[in-house]
FIPAKE-767549 format. One record per atom (N, C-alpha, C): y, x, z; residue in one letter; residue number from 1; chain. Coordinates in steps of 0.2 Angstrom, whole numbers, plus 5000, padded with zeros to 4 digits. Example, Ala and Ser with C-alpha at 12.3 -4.5 7.8 and 13.67 -1.06 7.14 Angstrom:
2
node y = 4972 x = 5066 z = 5039 r = A k = 1 c = A
node y = 4978 x = 5062 z = 5039 r = A k = 1 c = A
node y = 4984 x = 5066 z = 5039 r = A k = 1 c = A
node y = 4989 x = 5064 z = 5035 r = S k = 2 c = A
node y = 4995 x = 5068 z = 5036 r = S k = 2 c = A
node y = 5000 x = 5064 z = 5039 r = S k = 2 c = A
END
This chain:
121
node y = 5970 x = 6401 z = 5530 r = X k = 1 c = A
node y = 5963 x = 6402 z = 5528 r = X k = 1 c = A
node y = 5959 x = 6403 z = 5535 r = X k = 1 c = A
node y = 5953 x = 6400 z = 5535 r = X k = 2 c = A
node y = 5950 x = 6400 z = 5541 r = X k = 2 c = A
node y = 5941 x = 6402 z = 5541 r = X k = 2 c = A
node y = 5939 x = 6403 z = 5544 r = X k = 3 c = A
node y = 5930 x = 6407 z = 5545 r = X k = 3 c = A
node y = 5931 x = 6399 z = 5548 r = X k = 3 c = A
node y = 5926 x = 6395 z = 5542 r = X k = 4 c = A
node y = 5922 x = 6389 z = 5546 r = X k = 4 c = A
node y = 5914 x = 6387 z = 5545 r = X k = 4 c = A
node y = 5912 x = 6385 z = 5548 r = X k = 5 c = A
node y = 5904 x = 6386 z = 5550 r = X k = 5 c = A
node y = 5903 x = 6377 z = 5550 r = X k = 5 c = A
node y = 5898 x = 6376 z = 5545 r = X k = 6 c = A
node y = 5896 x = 6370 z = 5544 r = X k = 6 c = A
node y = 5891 x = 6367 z = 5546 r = X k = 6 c = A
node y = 5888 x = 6365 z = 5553 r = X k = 7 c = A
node y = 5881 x = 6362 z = 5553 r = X k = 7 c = A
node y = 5878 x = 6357 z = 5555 r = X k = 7 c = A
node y = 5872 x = 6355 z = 5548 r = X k = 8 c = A
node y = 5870 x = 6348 z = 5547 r = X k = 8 c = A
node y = 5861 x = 6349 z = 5545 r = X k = 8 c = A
node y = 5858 x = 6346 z = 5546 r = X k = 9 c = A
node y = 5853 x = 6345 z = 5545 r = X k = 9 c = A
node y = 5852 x = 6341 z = 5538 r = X k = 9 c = A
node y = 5857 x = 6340 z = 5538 r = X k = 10 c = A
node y = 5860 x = 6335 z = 5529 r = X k = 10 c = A
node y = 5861 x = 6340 z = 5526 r = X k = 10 c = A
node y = 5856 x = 6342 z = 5520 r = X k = 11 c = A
node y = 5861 x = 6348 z = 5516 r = X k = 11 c = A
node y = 5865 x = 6345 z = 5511 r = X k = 11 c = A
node y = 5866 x = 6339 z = 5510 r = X k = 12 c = A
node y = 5871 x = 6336 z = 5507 r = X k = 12 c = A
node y = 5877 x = 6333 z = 5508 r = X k = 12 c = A
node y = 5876 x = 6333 z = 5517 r = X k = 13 c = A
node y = 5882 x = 6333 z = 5520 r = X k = 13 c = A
node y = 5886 x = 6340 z = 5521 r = X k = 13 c = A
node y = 5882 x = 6344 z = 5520 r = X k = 14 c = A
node y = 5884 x = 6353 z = 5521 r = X k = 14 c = A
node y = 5888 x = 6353 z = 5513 r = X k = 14 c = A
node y = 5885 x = 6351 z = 5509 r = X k = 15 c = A
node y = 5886 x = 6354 z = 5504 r = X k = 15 c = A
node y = 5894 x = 6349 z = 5502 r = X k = 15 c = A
node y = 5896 x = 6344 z = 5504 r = X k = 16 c = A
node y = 5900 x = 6340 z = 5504 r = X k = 16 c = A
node y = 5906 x = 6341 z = 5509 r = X k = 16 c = A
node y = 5902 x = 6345 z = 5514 r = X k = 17 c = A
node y = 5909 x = 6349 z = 5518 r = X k = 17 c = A
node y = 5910 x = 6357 z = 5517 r = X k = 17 c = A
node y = 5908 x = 6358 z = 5515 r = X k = 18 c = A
node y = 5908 x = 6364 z = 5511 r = X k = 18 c = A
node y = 5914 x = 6366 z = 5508 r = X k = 18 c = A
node y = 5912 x = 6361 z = 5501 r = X k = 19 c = A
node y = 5917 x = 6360 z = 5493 r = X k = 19 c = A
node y = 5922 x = 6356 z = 5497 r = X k = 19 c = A
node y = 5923 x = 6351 z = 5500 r = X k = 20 c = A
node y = 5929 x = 6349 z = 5503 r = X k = 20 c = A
node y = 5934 x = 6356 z = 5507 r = X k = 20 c = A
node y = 5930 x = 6359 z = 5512 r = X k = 21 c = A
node y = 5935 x = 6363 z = 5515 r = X k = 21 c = A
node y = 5936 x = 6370 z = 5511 r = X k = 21 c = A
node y = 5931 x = 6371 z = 5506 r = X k = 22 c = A
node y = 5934 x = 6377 z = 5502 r = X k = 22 c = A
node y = 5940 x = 6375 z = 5497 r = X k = 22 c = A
node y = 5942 x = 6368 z = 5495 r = X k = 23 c = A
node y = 5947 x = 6367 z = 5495 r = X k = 23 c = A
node y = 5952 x = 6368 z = 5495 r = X k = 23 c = A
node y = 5953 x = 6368 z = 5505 r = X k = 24 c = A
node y = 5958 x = 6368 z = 5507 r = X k = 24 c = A
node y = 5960 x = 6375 z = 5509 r = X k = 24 c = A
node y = 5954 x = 6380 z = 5506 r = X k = 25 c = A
node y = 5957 x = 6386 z = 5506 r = X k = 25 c = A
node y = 5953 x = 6390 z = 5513 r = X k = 25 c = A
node y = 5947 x = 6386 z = 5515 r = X k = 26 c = A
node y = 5944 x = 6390 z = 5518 r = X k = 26 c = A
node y = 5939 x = 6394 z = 5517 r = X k = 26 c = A
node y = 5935 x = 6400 z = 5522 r = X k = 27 c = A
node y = 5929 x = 6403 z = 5521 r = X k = 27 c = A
node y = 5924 x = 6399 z = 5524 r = X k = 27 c = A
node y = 5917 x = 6395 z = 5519 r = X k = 28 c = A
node y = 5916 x = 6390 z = 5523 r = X k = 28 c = A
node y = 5906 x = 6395 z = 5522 r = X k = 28 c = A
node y = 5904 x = 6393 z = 5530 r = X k = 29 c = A
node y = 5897 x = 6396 z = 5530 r = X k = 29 c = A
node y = 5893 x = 6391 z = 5530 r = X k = 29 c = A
node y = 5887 x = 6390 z = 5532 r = X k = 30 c = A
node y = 5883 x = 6385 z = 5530 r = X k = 30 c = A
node y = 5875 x = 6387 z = 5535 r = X k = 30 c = A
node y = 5874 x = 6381 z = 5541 r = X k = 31 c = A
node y = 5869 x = 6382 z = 5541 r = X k = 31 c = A
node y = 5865 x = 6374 z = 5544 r = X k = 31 c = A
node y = 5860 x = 6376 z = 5544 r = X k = 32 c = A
node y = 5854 x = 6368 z = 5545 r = X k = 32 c = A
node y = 5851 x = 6366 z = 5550 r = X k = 32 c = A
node y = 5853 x = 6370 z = 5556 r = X k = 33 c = A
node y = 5850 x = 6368 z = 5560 r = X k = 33 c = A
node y = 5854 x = 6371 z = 5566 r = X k = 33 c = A
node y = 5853 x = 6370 z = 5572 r = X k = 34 c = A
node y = 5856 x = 6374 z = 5579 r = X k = 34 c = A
node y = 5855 x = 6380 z = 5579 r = X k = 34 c = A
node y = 5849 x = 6382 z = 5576 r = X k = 35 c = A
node y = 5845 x = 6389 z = 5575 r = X k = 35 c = A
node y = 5847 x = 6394 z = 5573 r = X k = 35 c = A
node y = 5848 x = 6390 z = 5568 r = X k = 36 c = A
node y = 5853 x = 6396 z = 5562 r = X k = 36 c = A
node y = 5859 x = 6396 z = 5563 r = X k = 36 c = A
node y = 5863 x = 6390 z = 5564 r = X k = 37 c = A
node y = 5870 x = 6392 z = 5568 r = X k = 37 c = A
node y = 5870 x = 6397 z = 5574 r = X k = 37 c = A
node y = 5865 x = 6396 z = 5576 r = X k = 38 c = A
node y = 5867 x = 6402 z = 5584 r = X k = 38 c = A
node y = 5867 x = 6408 z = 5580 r = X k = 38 c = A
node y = 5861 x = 6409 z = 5575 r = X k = 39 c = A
node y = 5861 x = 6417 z = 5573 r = X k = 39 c = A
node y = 5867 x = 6419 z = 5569 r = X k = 39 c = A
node y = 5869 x = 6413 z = 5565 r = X k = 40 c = A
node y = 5877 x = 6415 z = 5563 r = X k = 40 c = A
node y = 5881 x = 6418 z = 5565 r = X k = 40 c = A
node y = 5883 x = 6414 z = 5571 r = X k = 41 c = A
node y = 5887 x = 6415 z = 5576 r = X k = 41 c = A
node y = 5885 x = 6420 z = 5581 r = X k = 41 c = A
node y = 5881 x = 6425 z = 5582 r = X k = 42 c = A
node y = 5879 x = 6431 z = 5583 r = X k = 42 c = A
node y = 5880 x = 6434 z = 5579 r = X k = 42 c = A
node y = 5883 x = 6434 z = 5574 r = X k = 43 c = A
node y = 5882 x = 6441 z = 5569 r = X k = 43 c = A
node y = 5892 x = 6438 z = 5569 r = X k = 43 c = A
node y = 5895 x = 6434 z = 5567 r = X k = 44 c = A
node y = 5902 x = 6434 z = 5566 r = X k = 44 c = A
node y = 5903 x = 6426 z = 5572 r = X k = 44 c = A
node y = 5911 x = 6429 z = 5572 r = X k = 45 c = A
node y = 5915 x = 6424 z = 5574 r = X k = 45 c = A
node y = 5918 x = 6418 z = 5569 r = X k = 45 c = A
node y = 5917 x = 6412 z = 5572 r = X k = 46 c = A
node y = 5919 x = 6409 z = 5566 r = X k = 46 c = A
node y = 5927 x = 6405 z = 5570 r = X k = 46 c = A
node y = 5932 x = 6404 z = 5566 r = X k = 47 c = A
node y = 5938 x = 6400 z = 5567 r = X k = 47 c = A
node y = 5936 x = 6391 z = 5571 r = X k = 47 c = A
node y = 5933 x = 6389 z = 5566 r = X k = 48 c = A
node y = 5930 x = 6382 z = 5572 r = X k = 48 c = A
node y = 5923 x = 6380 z = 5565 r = X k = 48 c = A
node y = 5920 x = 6376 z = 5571 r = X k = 49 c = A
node y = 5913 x = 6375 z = 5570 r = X k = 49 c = A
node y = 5912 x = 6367 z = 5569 r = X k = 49 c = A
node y = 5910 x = 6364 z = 5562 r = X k = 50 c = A
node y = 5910 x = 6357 z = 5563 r = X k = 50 c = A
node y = 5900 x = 6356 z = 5564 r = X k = 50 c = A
node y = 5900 x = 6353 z = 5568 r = X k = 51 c = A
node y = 5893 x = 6353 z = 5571 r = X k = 51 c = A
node y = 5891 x = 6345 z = 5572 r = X k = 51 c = A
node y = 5885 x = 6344 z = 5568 r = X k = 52 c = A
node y = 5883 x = 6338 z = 5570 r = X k = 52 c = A
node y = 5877 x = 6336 z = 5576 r = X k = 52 c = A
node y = 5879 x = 6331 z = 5579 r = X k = 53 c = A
node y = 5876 x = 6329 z = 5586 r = X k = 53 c = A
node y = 5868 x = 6327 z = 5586 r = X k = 53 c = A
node y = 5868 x = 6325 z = 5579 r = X k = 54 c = A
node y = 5858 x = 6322 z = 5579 r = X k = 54 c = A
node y = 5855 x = 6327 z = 5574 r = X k = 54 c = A
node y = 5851 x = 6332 z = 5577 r = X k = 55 c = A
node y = 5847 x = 6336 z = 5572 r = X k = 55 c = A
node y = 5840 x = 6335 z = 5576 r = X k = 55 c = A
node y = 5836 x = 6336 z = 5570 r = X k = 56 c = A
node y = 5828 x = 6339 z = 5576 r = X k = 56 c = A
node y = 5830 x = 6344 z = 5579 r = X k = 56 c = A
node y = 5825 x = 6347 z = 5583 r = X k = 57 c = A
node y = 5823 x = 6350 z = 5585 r = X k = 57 c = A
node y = 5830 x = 6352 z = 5594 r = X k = 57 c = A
node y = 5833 x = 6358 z = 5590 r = X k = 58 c = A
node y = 5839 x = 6359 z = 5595 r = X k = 58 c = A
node y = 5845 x = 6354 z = 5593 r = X k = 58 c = A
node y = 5849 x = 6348 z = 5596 r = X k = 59 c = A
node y = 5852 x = 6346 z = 5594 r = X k = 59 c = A
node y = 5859 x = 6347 z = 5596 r = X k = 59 c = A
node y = 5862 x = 6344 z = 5594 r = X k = 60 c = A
node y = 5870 x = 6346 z = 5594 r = X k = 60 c = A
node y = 5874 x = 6348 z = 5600 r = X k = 60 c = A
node y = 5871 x = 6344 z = 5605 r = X k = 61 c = A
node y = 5875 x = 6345 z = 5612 r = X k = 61 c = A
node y = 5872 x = 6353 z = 5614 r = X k = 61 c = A
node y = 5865 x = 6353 z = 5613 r = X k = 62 c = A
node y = 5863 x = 6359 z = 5615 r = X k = 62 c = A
node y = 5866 x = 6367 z = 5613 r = X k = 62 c = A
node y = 5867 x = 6367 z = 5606 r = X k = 63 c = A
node y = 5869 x = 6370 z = 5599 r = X k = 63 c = A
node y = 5877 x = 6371 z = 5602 r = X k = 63 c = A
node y = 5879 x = 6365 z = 5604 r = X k = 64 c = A
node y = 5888 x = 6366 z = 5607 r = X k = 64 c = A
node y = 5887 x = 6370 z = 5613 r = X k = 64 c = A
node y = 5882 x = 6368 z = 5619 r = X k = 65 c = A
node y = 5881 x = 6373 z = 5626 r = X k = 65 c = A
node y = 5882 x = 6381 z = 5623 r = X k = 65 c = A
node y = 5875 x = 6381 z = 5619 r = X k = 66 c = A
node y = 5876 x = 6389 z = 5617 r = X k = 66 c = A
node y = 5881 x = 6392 z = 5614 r = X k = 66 c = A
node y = 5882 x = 6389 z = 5608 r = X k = 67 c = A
node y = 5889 x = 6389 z = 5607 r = X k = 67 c = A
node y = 5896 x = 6392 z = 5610 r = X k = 67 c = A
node y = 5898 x = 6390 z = 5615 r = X k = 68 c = A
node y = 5902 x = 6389 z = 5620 r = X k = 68 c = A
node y = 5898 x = 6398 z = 5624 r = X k = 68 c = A
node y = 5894 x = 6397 z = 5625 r = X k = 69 c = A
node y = 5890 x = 6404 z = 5629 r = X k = 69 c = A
node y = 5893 x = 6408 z = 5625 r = X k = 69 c = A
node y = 5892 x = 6409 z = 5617 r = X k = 70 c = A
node y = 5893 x = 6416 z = 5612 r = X k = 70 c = A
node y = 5899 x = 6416 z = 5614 r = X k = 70 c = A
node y = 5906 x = 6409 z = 5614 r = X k = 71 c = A
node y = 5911 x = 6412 z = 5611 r = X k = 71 c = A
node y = 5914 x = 6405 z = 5615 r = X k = 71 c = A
node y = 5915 x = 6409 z = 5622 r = X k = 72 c = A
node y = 5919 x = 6401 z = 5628 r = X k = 72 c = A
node y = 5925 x = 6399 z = 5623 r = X k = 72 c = A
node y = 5929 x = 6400 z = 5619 r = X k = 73 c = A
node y = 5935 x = 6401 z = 5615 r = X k = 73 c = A
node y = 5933 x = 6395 z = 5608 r = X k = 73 c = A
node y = 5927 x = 6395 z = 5606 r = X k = 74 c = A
node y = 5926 x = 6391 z = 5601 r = X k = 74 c = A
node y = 5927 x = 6385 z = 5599 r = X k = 74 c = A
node y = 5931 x = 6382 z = 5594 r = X k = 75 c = A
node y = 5933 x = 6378 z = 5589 r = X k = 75 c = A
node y = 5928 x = 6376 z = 5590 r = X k = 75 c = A
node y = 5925 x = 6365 z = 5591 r = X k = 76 c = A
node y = 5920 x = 6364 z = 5589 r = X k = 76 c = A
node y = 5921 x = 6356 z = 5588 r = X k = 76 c = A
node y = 5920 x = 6353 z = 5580 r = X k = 77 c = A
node y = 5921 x = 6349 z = 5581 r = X k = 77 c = A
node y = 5915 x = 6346 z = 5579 r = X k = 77 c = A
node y = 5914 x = 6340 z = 5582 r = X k = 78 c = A
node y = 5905 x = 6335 z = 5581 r = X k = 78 c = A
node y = 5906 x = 6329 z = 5576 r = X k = 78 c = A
node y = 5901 x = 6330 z = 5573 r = X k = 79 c = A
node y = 5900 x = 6324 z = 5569 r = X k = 79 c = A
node y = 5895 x = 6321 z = 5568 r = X k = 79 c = A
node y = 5894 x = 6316 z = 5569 r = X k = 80 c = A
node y = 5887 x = 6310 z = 5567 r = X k = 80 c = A
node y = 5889 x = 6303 z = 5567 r = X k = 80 c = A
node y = 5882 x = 6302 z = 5561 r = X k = 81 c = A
node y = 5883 x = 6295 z = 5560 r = X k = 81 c = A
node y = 5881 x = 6289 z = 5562 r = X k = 81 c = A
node y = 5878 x = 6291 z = 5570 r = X k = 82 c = A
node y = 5876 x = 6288 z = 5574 r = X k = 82 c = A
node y = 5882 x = 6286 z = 5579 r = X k = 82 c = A
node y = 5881 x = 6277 z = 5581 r = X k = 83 c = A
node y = 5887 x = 6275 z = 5585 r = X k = 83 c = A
node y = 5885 x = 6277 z = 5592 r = X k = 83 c = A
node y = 5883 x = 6284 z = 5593 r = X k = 84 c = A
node y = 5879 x = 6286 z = 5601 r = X k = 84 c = A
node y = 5886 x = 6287 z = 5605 r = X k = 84 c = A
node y = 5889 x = 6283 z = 5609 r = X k = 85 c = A
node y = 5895 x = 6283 z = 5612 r = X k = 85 c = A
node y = 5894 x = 6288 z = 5617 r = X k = 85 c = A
node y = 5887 x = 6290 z = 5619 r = X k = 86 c = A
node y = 5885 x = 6293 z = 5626 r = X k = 86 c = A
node y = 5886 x = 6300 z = 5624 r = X k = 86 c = A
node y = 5881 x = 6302 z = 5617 r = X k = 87 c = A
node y = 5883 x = 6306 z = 5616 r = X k = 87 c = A
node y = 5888 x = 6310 z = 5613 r = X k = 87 c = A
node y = 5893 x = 6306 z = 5611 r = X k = 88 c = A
node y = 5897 x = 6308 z = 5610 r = X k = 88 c = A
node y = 5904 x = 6312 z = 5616 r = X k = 88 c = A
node y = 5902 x = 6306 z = 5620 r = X k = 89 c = A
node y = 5907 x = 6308 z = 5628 r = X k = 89 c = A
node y = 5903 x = 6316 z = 5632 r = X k = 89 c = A
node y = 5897 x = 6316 z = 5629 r = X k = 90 c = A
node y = 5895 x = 6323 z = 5632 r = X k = 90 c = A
node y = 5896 x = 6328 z = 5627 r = X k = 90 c = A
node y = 5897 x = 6326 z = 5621 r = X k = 91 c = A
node y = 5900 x = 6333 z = 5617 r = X k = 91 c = A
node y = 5907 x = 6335 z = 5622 r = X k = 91 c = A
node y = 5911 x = 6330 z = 5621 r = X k = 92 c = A
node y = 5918 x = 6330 z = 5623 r = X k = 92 c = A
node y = 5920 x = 6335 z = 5632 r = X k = 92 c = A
node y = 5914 x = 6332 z = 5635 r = X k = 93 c = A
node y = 5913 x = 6334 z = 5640 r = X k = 93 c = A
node y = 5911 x = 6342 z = 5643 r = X k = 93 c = A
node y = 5908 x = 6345 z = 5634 r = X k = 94 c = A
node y = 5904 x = 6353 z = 5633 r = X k = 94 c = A
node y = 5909 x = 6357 z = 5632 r = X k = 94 c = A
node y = 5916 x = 6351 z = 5631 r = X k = 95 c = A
node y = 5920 x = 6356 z = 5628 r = X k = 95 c = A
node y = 5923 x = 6356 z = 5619 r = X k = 95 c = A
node y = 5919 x = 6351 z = 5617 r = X k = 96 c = A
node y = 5923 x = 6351 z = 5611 r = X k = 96 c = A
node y = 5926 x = 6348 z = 5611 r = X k = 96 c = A
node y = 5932 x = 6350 z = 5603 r = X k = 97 c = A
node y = 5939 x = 6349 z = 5602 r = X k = 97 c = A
node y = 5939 x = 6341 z = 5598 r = X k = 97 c = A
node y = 5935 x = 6337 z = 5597 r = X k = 98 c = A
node y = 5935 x = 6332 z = 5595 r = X k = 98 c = A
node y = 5927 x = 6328 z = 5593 r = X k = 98 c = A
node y = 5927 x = 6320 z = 5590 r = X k = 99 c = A
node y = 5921 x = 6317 z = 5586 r = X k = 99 c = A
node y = 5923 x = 6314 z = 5582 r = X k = 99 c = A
node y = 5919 x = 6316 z = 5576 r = X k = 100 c = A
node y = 5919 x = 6312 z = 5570 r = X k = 100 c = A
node y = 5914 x = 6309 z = 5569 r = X k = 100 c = A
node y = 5915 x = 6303 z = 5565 r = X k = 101 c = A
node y = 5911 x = 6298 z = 5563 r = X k = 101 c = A
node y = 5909 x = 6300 z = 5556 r = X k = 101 c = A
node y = 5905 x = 6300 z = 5553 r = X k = 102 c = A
node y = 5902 x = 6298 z = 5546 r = X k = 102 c = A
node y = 5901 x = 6291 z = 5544 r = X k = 102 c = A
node y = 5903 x = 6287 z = 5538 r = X k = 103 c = A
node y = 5906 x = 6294 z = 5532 r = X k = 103 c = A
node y = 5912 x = 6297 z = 5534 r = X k = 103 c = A
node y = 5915 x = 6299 z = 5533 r = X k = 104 c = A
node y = 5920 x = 6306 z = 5535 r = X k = 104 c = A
node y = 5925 x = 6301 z = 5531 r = X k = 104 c = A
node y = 5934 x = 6299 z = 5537 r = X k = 105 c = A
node y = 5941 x = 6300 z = 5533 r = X k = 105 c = A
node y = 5942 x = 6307 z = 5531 r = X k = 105 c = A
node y = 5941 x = 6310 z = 5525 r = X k = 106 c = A
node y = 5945 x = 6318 z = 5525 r = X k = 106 c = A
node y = 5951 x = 6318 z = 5524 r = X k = 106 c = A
node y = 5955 x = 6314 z = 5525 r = X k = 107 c = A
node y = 5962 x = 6317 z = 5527 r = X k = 107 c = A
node y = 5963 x = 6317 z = 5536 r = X k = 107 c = A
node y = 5960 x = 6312 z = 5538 r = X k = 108 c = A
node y = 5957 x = 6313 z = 5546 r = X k = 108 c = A
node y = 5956 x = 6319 z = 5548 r = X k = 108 c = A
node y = 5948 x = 6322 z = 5543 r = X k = 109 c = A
node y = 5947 x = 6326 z = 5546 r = X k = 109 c = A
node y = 5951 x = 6333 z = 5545 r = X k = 109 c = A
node y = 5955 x = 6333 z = 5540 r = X k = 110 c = A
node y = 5958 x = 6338 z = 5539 r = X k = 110 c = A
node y = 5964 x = 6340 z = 5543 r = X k = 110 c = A
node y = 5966 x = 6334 z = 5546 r = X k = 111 c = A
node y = 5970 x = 6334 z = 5552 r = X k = 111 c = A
node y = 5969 x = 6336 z = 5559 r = X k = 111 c = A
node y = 5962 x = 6333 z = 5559 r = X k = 112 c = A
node y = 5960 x = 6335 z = 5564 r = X k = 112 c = A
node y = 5958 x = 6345 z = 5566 r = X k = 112 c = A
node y = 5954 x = 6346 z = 5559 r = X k = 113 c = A
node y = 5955 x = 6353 z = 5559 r = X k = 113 c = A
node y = 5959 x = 6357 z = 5559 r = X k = 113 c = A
node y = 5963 x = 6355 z = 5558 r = X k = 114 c = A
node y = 5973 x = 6359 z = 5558 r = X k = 114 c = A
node y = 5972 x = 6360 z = 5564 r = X k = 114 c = A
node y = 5974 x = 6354 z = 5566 r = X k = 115 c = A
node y = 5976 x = 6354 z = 5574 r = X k = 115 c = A
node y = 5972 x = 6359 z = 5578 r = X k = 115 c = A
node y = 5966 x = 6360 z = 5578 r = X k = 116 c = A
node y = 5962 x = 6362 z = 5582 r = X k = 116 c = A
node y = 5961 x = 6372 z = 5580 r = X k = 116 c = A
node y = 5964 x = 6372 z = 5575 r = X k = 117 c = A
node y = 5965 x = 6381 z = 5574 r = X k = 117 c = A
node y = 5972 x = 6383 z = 5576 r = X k = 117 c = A
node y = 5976 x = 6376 z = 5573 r = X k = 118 c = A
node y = 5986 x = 6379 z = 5574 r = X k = 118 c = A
node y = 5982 x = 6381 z = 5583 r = X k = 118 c = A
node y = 5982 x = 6375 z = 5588 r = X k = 119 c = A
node y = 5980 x = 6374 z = 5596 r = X k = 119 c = A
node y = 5974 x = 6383 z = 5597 r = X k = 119 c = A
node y = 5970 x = 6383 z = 5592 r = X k = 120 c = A
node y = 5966 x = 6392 z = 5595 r = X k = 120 c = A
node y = 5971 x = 6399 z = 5593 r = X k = 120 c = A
node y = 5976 x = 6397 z = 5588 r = X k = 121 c = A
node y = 5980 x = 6402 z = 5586 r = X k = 121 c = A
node y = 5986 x = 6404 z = 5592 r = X k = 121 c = A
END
């Protein structure tokens, strides 16, 4: 079981990765913005962070920098459903553990997040 932190600008994507990783027997939190992730993650430590690249306001590489500030150690994996190769190669380069595409493979992704807690463990 793992502390994972959900964040999308899509509450229906949140709400969809949620019920999928509470499945799989995780503690899933949930927030909508980079905003609200940051204050999360001020108040607790989360196992890995699935974080989406295109929001308004603060977006996802930003959201990953700070990130990475509260907690150089953190889990973070990106996702969007934009084919932004650029942005994507600057997540990578922030320090995340991976990118996913949407719609979502979840047996993909749930591989992916294995790997990327067994690797913080």
């Amino acid at each position: 079981m793992a502390r994972v932190l959900v964040v999308d600008d899509e509450r229906e994507i949140v709400r969809m990765l949620a019920e999928f990783l509470a499945r799989l027997g995780h503690v899933v939190a949930e927030a909508h913005s980079g905003a609200e992730a940051l204050a999360l993650a001020r108040r607790r430590r989360f196992d890995a962070v699935l974080l989406d690249i295109l929001m308004p306001g603060m977006d996802g590489n930003e959201t990953l920098r700070r990130l990475r500030a509260l907690d150089p150690g953190a889990v973070v994996i990106m996702i969007s459903g934009a084919a932004d190769e650029k942005a994507s190669e600057e997540s990578l380069a922030l320090g995340a553990f991976d990118y996913i595409r949407k719609p979502f493979d979840f047996p993909h992704l749930e591989t992916v997040l294995a790997t990327a807690l067994a690797m913080r463990a």
